[in-house]
Backbone as ProteinMPNN parsed JSONL, in Angstrom:
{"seq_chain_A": "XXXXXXXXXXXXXXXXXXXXXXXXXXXXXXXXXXXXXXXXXXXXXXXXXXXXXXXXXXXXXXXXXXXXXXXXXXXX", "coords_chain_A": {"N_chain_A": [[0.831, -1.185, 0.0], [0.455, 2.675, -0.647], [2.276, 4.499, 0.896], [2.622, 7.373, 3.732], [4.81, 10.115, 2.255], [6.653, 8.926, 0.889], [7.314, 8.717, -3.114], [5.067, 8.387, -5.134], [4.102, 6.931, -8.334], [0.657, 6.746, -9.305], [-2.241, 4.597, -11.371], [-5.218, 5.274, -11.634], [-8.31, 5.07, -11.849], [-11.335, 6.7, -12.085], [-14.504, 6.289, -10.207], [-17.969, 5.217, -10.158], [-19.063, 6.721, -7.866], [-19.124, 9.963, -7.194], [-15.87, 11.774, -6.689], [-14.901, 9.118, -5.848], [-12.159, 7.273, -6.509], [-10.46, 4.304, -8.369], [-7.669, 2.476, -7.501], [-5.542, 1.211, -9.992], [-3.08, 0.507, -10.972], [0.289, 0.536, -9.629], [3.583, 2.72, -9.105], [6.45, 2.749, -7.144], [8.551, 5.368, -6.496], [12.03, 5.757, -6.11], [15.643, 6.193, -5.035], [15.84, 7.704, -7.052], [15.059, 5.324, -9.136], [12.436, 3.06, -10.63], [9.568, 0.828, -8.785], [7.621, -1.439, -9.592], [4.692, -1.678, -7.246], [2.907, -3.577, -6.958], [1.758, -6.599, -9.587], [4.318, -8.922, -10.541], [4.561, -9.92, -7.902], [2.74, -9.473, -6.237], [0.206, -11.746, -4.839], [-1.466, -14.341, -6.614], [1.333, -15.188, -8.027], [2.635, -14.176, -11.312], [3.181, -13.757, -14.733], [3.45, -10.404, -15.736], [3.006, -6.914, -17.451], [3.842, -4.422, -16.188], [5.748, -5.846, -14.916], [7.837, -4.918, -16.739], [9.116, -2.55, -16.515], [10.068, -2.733, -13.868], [13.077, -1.82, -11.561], [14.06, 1.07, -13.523], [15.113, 3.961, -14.758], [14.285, 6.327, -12.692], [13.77, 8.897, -14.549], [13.422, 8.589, -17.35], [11.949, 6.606, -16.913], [9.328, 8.626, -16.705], [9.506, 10.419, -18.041], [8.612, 8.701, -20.596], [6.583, 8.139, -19.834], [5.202, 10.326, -20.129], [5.053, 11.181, -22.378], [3.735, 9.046, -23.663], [1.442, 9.859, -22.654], [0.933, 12.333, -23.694], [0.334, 11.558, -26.624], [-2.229, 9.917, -26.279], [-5.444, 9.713, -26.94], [-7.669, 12.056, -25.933], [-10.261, 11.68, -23.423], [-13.706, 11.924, -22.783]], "CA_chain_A": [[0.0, 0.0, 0.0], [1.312, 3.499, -0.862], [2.803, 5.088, 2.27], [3.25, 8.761, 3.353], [6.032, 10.647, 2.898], [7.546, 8.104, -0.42], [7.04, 9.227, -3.878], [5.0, 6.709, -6.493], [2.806, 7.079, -9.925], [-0.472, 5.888, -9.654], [-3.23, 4.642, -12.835], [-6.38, 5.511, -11.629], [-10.158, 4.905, -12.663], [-12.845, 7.388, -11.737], [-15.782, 5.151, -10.35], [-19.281, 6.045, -10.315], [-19.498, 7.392, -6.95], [-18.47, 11.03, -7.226], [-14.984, 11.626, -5.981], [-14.217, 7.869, -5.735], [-11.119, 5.971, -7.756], [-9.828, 2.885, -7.999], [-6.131, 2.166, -7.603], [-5.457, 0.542, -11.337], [-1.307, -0.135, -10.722], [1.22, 1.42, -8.787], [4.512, 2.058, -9.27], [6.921, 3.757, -6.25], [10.054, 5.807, -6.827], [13.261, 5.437, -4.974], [16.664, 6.5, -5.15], [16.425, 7.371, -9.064], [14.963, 4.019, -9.785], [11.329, 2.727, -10.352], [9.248, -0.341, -8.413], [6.138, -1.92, -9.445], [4.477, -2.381, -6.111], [1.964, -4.9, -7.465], [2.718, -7.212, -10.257], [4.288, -10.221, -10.184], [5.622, -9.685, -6.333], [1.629, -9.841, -5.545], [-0.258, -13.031, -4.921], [-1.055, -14.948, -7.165], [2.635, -14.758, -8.803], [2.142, -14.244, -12.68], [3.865, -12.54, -15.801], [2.406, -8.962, -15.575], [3.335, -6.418, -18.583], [4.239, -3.937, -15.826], [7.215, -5.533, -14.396], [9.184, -4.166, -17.798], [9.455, -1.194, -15.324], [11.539, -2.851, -12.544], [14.219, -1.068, -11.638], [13.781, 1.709, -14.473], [15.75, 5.176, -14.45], [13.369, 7.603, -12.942], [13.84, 9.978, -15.583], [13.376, 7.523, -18.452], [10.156, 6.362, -16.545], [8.771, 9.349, -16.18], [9.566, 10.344, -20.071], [7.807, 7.485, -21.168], [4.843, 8.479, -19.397], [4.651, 11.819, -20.51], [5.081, 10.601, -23.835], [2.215, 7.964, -23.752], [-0.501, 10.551, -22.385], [1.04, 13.53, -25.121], [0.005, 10.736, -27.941], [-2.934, 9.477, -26.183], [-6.891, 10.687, -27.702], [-8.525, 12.401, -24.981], [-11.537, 11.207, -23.255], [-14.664, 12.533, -22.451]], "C_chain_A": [[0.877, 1.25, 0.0], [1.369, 4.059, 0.638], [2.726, 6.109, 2.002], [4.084, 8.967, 3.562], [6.722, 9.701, 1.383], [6.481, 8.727, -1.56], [5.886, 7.886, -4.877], [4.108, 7.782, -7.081], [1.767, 6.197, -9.788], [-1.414, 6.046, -11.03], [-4.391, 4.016, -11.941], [-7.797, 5.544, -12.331], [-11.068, 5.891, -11.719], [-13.738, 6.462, -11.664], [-16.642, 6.054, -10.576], [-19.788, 6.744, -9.27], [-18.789, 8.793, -7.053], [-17.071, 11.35, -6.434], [-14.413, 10.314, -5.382], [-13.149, 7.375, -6.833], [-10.519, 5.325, -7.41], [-8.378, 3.04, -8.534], [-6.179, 1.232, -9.21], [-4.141, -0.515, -10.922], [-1.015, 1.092, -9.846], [2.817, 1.36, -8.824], [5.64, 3.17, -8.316], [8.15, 3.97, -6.854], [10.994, 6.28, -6.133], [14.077, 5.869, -5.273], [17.114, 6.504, -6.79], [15.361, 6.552, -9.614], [13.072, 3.936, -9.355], [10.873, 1.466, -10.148], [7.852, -0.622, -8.483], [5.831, -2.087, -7.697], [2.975, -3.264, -6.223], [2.593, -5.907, -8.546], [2.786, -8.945, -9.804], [4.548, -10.738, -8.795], [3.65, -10.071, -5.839], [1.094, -11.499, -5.663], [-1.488, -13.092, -6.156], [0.313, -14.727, -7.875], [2.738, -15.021, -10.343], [2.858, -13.511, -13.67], [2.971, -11.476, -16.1], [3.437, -7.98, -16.617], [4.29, -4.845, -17.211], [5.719, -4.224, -15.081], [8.786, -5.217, -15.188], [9.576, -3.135, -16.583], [10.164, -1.278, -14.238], [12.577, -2.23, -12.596], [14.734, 0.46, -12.74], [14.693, 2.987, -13.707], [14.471, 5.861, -14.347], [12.963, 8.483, -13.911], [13.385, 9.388, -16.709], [11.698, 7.164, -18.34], [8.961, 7.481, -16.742], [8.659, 10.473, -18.09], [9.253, 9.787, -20.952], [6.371, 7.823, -20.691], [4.521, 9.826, -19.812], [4.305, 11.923, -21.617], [3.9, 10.13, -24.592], [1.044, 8.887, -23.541], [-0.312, 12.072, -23.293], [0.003, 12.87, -26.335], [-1.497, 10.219, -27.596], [-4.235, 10.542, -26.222], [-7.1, 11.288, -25.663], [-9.859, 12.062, -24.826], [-12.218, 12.331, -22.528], [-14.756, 12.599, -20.836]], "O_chain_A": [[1.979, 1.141, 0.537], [0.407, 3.966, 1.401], [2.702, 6.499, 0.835], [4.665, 8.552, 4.565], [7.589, 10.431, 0.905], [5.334, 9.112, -1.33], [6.164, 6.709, -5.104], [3.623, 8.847, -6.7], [1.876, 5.009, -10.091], [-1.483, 7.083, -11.69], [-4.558, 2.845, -11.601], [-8.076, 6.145, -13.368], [-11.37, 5.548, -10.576], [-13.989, 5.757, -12.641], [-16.495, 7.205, -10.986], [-20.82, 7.393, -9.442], [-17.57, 8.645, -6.965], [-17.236, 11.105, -5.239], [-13.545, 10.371, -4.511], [-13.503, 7.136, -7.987], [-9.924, 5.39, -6.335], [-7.994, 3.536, -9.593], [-7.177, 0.519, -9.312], [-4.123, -1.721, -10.672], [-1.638, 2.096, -9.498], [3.403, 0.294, -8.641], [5.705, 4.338, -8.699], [8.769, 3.158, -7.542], [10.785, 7.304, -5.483], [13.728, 6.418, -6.318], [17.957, 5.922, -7.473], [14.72, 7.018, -10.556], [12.502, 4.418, -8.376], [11.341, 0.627, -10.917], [7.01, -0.204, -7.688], [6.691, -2.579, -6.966], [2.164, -3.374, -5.304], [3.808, -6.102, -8.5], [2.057, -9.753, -9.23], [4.736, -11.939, -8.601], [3.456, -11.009, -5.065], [1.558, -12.301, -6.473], [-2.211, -12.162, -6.513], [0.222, -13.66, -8.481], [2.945, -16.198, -10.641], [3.179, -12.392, -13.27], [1.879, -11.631, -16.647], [4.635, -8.266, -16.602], [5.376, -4.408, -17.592], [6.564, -3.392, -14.75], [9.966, -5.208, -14.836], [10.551, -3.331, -15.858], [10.762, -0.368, -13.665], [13.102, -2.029, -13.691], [15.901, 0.823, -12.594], [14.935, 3.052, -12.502], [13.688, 6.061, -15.275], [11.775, 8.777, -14.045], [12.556, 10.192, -17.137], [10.728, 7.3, -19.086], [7.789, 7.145, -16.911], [7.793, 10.935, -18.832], [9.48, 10.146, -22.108], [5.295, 7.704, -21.277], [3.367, 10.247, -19.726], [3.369, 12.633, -21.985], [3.315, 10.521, -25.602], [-0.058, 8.772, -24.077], [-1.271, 12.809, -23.521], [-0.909, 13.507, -26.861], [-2.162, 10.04, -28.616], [-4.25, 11.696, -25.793], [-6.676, 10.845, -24.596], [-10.639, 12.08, -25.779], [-11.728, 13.282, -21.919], [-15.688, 13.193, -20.294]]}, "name": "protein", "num_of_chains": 1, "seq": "XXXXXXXXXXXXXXXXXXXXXXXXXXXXXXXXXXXXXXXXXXXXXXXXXXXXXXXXXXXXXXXXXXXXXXXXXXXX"}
């Protein structure tokens, strides 16, 4: 669970209750470096598309994501 006081990126869903969203993924950032904190590390243990991102250069991570939601349509 995300702690306070540590940095992470969350992917969020707007539910239907006003001001409610659901945790999607999570991914915390540490000394530089980025950590799924779900994934394959959660139970059941499984190949998950997010643990490309283990260990990742902050900067890199974070340039990739800016990237992805520049290119991505906008929703309603």
């Amino acid at each position: 669970m995300p702690q306070q006081g540590k940095r992470y990126v969350l992917f969020m869903q707007k539910c239907a209750e006003p001001g409610d969203y659901l945790i999607l993924t999570a991914y915390e950032i540490r000394s530089g470096r980025v950590y799924p904190i779900d994934g394959s590390s959660a139970k059941p243990p499984q190949p998950w598309a997010g643990d490309a991102y283990e260990n990742t250069d902050e900067g890199a991570f974070l340039n990739k994501l800016k990237q992805t939601i520049t290119r991505s349509p906008a929703r309603p």
